[in-house]
Backbone bond lengths (Angstrom), bond angles and torsions (degrees), N, CA, C in turn:
res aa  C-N    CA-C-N  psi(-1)  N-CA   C-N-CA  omega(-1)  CA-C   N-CA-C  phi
1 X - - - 1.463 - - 1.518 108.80 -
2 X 1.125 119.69 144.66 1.534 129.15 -176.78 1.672 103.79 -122.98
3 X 1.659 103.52 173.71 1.248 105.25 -153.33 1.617 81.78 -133.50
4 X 1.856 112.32 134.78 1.223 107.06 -170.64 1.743 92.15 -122.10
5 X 1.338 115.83 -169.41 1.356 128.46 151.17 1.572 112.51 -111.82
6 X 1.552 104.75 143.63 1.412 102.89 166.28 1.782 116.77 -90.92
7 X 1.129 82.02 140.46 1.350 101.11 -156.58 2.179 116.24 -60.15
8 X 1.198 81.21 -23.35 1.959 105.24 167.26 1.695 120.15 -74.70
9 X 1.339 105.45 -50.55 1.804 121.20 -168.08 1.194 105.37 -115.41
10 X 1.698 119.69 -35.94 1.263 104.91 -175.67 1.697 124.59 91.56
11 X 1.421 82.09 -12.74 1.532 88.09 167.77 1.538 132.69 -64.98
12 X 1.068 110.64 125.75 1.962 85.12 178.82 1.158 108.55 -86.01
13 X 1.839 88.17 167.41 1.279 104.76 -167.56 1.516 101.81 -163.57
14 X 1.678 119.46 165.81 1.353 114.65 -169.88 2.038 104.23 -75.75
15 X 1.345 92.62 166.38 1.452 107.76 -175.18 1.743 109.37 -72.32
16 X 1.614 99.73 -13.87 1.811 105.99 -167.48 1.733 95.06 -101.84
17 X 1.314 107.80 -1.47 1.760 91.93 -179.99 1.238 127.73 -81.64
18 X 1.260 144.33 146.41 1.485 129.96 -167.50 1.615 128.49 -92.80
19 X 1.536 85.97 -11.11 1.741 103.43 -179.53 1.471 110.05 -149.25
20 X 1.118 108.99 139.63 1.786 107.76 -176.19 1.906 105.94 -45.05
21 X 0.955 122.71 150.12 1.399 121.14 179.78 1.815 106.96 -103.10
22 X 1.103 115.00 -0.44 1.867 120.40 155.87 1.457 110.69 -95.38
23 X 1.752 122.71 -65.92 1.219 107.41 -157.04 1.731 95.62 -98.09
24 X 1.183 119.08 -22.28 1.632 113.32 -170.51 1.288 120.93 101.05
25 X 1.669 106.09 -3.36 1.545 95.13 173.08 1.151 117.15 -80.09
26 X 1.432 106.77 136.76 1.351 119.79 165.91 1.831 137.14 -47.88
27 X 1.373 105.47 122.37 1.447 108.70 -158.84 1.527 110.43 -94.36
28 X 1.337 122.47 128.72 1.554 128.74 179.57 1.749 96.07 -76.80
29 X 1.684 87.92 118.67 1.657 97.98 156.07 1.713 115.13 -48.86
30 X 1.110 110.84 142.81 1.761 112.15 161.19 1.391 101.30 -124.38
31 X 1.509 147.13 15.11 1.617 135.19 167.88 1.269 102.41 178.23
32 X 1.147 136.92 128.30 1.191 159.31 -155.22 1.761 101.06 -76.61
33 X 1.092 130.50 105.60 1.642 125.01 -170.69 1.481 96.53 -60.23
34 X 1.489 96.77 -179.29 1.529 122.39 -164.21 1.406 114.04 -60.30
35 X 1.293 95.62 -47.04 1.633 99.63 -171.85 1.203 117.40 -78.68
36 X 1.776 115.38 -36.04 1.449 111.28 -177.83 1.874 97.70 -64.13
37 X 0.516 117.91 -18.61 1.665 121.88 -174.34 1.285 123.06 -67.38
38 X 1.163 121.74 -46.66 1.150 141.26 -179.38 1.636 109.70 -103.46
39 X 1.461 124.13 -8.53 1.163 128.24 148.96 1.969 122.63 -109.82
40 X 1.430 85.95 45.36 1.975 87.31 -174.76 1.947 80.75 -87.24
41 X 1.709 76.23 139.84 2.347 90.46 165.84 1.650 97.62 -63.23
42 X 1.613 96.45 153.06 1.732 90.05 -179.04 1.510 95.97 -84.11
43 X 1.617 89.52 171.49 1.409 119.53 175.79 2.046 111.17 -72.18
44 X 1.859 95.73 121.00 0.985 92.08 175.40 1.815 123.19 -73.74
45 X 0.927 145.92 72.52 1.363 116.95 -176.63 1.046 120.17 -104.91
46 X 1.369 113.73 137.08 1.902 122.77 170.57 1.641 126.05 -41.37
47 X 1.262 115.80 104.73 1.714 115.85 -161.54 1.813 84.72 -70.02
48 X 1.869 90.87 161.14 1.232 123.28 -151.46 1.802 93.45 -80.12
49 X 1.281 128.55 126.39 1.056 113.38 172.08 1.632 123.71 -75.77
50 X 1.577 110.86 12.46 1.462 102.82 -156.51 1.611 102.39 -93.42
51 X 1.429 123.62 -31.85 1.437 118.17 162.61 1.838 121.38 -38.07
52 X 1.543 103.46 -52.42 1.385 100.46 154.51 1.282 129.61 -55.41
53 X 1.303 148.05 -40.90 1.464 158.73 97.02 1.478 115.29 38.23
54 X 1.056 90.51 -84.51 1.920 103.21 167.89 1.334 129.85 -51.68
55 X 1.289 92.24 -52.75 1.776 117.37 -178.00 1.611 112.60 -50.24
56 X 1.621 94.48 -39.54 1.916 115.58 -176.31 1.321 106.45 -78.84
57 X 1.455 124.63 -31.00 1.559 135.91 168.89 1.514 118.78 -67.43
58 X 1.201 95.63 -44.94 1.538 109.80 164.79 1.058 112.63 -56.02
59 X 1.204 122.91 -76.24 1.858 116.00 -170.46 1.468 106.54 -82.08
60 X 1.221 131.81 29.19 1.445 123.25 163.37 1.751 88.72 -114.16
61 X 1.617 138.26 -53.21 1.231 119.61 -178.01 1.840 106.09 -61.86
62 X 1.629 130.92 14.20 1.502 141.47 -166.06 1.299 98.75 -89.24
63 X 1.403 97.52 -73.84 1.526 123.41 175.47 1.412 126.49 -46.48
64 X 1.817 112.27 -56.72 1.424 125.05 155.24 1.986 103.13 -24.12
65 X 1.351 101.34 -72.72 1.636 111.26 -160.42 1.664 110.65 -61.55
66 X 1.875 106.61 -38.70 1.767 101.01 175.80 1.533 97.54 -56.66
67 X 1.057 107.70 -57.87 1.731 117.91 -158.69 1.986 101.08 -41.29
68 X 1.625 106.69 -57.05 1.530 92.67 -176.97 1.489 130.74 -67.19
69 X 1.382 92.90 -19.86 1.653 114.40 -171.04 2.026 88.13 -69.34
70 X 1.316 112.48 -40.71 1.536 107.93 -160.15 1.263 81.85 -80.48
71 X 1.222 148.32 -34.60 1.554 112.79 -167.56 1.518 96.95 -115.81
72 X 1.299 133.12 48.48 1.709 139.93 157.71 1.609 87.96 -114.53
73 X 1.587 128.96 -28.46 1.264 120.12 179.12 2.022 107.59 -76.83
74 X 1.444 97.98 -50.91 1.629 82.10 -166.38 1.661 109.16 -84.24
75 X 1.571 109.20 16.87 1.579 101.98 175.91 1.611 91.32 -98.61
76 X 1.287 140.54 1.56 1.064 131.32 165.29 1.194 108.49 -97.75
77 X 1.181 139.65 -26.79 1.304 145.48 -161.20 2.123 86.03 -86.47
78 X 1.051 131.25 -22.62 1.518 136.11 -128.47 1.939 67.02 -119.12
79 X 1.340 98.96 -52.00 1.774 87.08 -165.64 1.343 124.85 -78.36
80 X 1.239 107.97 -35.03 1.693 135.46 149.68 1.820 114.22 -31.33
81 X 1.607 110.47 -68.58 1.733 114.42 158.16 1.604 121.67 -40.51
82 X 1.221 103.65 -47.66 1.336 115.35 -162.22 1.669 103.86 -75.89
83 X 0.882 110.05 -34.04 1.906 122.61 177.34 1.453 112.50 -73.73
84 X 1.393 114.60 -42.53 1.467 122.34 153.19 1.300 137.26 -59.61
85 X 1.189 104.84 -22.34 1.405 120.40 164.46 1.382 114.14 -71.95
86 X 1.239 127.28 -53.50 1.570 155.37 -166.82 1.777 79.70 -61.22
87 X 1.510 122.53 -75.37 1.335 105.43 -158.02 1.237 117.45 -70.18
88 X 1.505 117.39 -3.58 1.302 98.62 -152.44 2.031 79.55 -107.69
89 X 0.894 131.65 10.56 1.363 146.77 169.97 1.985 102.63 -86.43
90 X 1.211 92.73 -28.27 1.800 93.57 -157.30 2.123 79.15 -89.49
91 X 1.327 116.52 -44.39 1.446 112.07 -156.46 1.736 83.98 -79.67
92 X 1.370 125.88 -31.33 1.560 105.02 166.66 1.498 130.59 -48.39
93 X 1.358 105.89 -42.62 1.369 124.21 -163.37 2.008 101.18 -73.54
94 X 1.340 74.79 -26.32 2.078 75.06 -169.05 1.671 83.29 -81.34
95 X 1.083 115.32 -80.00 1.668 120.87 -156.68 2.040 96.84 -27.50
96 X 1.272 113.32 -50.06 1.661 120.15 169.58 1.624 117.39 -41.75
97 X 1.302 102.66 -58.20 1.613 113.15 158.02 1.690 128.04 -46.58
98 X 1.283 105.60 -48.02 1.564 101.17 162.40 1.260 114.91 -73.18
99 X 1.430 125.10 -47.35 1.887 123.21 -172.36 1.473 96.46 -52.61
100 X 1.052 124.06 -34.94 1.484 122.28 -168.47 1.562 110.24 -66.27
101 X 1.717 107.52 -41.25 1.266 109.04 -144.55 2.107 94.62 -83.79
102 X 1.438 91.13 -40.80 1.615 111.75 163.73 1.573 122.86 -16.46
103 X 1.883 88.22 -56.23 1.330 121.70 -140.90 2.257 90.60 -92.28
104 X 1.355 122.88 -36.36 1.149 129.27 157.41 1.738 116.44 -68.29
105 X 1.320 126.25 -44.76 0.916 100.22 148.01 1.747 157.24 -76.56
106 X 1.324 96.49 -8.74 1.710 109.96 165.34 2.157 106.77 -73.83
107 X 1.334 103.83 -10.80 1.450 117.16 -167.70 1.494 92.74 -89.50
108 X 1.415 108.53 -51.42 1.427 106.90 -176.20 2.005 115.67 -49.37
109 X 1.346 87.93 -63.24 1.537 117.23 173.75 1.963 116.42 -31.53
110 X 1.316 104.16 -41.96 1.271 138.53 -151.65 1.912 73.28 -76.87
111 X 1.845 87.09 -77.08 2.118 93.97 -167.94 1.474 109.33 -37.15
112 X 1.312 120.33 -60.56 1.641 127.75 -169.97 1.659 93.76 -55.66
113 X 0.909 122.95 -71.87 1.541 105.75 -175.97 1.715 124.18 -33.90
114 X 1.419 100.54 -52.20 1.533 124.64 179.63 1.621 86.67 -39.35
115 X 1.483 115.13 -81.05 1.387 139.76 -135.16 1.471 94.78 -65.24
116 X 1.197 120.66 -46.07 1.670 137.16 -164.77 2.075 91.16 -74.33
117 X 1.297 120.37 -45.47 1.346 123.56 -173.71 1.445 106.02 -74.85
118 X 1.682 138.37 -25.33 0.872 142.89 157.31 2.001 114.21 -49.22
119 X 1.187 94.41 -42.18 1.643 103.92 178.62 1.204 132.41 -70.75
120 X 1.730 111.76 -34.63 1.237 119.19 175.63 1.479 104.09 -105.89
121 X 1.276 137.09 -38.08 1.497 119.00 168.69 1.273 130.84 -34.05
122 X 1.301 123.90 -70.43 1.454 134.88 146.15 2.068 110.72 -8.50
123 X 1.050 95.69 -59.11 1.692 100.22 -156.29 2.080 89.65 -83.95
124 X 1.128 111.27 -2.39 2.190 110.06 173.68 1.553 94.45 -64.90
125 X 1.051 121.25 -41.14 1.864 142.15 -167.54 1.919 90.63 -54.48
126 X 1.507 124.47 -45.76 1.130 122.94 -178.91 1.582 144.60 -68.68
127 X 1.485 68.95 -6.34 1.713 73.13 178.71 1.348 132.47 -79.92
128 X 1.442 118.72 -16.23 1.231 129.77 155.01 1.698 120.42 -92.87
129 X 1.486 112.59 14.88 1.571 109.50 -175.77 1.907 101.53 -120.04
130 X 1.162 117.07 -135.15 1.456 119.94 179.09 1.528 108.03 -129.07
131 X 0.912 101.80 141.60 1.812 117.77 -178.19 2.117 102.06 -77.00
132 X 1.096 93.29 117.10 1.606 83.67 170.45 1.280 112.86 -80.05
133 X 1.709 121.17 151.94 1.229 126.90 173.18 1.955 108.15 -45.73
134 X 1.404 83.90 127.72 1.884 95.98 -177.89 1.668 90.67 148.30
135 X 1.709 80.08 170.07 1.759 114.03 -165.98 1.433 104.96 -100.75
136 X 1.386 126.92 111.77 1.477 128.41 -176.84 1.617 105.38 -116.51
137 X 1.278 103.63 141.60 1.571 114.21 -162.56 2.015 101.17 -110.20
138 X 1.086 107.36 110.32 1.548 107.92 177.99 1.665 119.47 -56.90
139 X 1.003 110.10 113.04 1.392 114.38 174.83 1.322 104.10 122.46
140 X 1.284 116.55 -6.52 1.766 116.29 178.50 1.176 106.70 -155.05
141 X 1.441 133.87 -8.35 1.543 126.20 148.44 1.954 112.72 -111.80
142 X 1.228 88.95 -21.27 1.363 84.27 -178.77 1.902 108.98 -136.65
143 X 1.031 119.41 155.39 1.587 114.38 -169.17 1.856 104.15 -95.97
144 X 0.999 151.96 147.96 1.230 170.75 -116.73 1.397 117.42 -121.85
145 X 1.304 117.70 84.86 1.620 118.62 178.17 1.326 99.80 -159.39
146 X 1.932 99.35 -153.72 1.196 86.73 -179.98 1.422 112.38 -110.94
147 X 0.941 129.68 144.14 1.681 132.98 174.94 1.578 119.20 -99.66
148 X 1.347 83.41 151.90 2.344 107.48 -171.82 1.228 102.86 -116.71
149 X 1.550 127.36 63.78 1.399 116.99 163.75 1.363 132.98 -54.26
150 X 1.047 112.88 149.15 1.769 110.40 -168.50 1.659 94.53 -143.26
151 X 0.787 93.72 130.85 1.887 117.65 172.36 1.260 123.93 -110.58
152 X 1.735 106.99 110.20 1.527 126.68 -172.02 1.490 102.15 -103.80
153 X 1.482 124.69 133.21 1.103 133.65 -155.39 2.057 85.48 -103.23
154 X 1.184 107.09 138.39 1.649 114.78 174.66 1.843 102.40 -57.23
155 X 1.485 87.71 -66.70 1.881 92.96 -177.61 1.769 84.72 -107.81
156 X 1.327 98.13 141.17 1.474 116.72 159.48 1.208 128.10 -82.41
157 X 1.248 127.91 2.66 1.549 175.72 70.71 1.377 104.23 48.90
158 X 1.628 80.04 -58.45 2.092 91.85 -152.66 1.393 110.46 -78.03
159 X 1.441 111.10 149.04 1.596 102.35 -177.10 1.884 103.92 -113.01
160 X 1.468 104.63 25.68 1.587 98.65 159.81 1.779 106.26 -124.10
161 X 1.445 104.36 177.58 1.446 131.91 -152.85 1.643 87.75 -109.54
162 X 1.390 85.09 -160.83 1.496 126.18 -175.91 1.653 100.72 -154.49
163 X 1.415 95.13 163.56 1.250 102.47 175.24 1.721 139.06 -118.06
164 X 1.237 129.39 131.48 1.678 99.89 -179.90 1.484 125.52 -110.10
165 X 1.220 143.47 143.43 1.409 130.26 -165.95 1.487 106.52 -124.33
166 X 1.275 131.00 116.07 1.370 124.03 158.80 1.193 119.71 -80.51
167 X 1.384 148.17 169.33 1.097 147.98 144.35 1.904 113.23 -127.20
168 X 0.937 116.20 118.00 1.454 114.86 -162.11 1.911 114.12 -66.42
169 X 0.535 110.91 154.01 2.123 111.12 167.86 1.336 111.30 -67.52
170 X 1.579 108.13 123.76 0.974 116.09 -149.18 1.467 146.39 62.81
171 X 1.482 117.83 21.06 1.233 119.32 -162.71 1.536 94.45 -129.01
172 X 1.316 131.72 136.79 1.042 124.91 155.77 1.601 144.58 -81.77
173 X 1.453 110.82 -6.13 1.025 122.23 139.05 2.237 80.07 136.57
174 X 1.134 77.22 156.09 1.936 97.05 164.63 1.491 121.29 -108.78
175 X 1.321 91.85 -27.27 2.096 88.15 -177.57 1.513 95.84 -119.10
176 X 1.220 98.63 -173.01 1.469 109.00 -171.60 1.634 105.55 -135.72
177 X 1.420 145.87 134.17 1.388 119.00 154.95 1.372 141.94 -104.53
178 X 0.881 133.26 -173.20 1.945 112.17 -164.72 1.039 105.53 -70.76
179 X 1.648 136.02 -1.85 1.589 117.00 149.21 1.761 139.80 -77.12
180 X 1.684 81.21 -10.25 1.780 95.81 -175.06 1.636 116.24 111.29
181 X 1.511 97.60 4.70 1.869 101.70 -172.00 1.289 91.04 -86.87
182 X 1.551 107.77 146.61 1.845 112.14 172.56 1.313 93.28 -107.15
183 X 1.436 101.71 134.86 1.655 110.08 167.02 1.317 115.47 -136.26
184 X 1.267 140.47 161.04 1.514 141.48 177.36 1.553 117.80 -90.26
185 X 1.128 113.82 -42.60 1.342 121.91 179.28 1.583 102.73 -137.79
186 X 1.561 84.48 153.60 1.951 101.48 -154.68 1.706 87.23 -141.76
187 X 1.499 109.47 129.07 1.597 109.87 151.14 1.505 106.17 -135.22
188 X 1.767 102.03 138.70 1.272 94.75 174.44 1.845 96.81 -127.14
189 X 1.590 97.80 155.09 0.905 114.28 -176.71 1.083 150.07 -87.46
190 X 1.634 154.84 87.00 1.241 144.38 -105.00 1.306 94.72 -131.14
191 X 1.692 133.25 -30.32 1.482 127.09 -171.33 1.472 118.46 -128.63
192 X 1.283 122.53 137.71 1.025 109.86 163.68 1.349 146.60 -58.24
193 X 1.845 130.54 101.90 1.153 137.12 -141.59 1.509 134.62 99.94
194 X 1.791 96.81 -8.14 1.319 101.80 156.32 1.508 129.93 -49.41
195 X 1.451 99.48 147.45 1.846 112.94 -165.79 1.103 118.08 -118.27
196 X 1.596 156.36 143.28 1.105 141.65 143.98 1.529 109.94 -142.05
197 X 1.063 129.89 131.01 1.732 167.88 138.90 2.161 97.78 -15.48
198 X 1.015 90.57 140.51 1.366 78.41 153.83 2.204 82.53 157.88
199 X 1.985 81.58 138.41 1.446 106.65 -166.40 1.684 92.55 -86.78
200 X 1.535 130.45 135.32 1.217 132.54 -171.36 1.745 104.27 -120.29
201 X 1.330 130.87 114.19 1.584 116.28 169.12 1.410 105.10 -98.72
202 X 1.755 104.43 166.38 1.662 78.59 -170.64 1.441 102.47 -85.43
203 X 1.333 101.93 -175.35 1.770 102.10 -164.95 1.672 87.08 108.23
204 X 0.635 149.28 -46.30 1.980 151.58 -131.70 1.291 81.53 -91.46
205 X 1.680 109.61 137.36 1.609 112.19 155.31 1.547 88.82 -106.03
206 X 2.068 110.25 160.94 1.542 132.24 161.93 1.335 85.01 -121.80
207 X 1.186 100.23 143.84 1.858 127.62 156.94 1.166 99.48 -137.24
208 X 1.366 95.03 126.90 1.793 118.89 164.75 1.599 125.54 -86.03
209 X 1.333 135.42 158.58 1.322 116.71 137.93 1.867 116.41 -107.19
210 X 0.862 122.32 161.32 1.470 106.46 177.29 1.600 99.26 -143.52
211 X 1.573 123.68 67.31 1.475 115.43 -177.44 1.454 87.07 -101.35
212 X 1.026 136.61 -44.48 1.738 135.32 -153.89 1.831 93.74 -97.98
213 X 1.427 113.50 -46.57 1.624 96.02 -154.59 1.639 91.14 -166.05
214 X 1.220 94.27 159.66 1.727 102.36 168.18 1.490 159.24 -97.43
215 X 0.927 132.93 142.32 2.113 106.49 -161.12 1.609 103.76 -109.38
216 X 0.788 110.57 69.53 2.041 122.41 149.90 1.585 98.59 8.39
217 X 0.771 143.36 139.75 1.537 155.77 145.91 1.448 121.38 -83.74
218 X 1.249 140.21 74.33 1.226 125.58 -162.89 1.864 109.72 -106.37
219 X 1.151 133.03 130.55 1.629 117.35 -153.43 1.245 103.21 -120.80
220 X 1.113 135.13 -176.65 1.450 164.60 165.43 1.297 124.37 -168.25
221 X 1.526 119.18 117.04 1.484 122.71 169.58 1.407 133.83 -52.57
């Protein structure tokens, strides 16, 4: 505390009094004492709305950016599916293209068997009957073993044969006969009940004649 004069009388007086304490004039503060100072009410002031301001700019340019980022993500994710789809449509379409192509050739495969089993089934029936005059090819007129021909004379009478011609697989033949057929092995037949053996692979042509009599086919595998 300090000690002033009043400015009227001259009297002193303290610096915290509000009016001279002789004449009563009133004394102008010059500094706010200790206590009022450190006990001033605070200052009301209105907070700044612009932090809120920003904050709202902020999470609207936030949102703006998730939002494009989420749909720059699922239009890739959208184009990405869609491309996978496409190939896996294109590797359908082929894999369909082969089953098909498979599926005509197992068809093909299927007929030739059919057609070829049509040829030799029929001719199993022969082996206990007579071979008609003609050229039979083993493996597609006749099935592959070994055969017991037997030669039945028409008249038992007659004192001529017939004839038989093999030609082996792969062989083009060594003899020739007065029609021009090459064959390797030749039996002709002189008696009624004559026999001959003979191992056939396929590939092998038989030619018969059958003017006098017939040759039985009799087989074993």
């Amino acid at each position: 505390m300090a000690i002033i004069k009043c400015p009227e009388c001259g009297r002193e007086v303290s610096d915290r009094a509000v009016k001279c304490s002789e004449c009563g004039t009133p004394l102008a503060r010059t500094q706010f004492d200790e206590y009022d100072y450190f006990h001033m009410p605070p200052r009301t002031e209105k907070p700044s709305k612009l932090p809120i301001i920003l904050t709202a700019i902020a999470g609207i340019i936030l949102a703006a950016t998730v939002g494009i980022s989420v749909r720059v993500i699922d239009g890739k994710t959208m184009m990405t599916g869609e491309t996978k789809l496409v190939q896996l449509r294109s590797e359908l379409a082929s894999i369909s293209s082969e089953l098909n192509a498979s599926k005509s050739q197992l068809d093909s495969i299927k007929a030739q068997i059919e057609s070829q089993s049509k040829k030799i089934e029929p001719l199993k029936d022969i082996y206990d009957a007579s071979l008609a005059a003609g050229t039979y090819t083993v493996g597609t007129d006749l099935a592959p073993g070994i055969y017991h021909f037997t030669y039945t004379l028409k008249n038992p009478d007659d004192d001529w044969g017939d004839y038989l011609y093999v030609t082996y697989a792969g062989s083009e033949g060594t003899e020739e006969t007065l029609g021009g057929t090459k064959f390797d092995f030749r039996v002709e037949a002189e008696e009624d009940g004559e026999q001959v053996s003979i191992k056939l692979d396929s590939g092998s042509k038989v030619s018969v004649t059958a003017e006098y009599g017939n040759w039985n086919p009799g087989m074993t595998n």
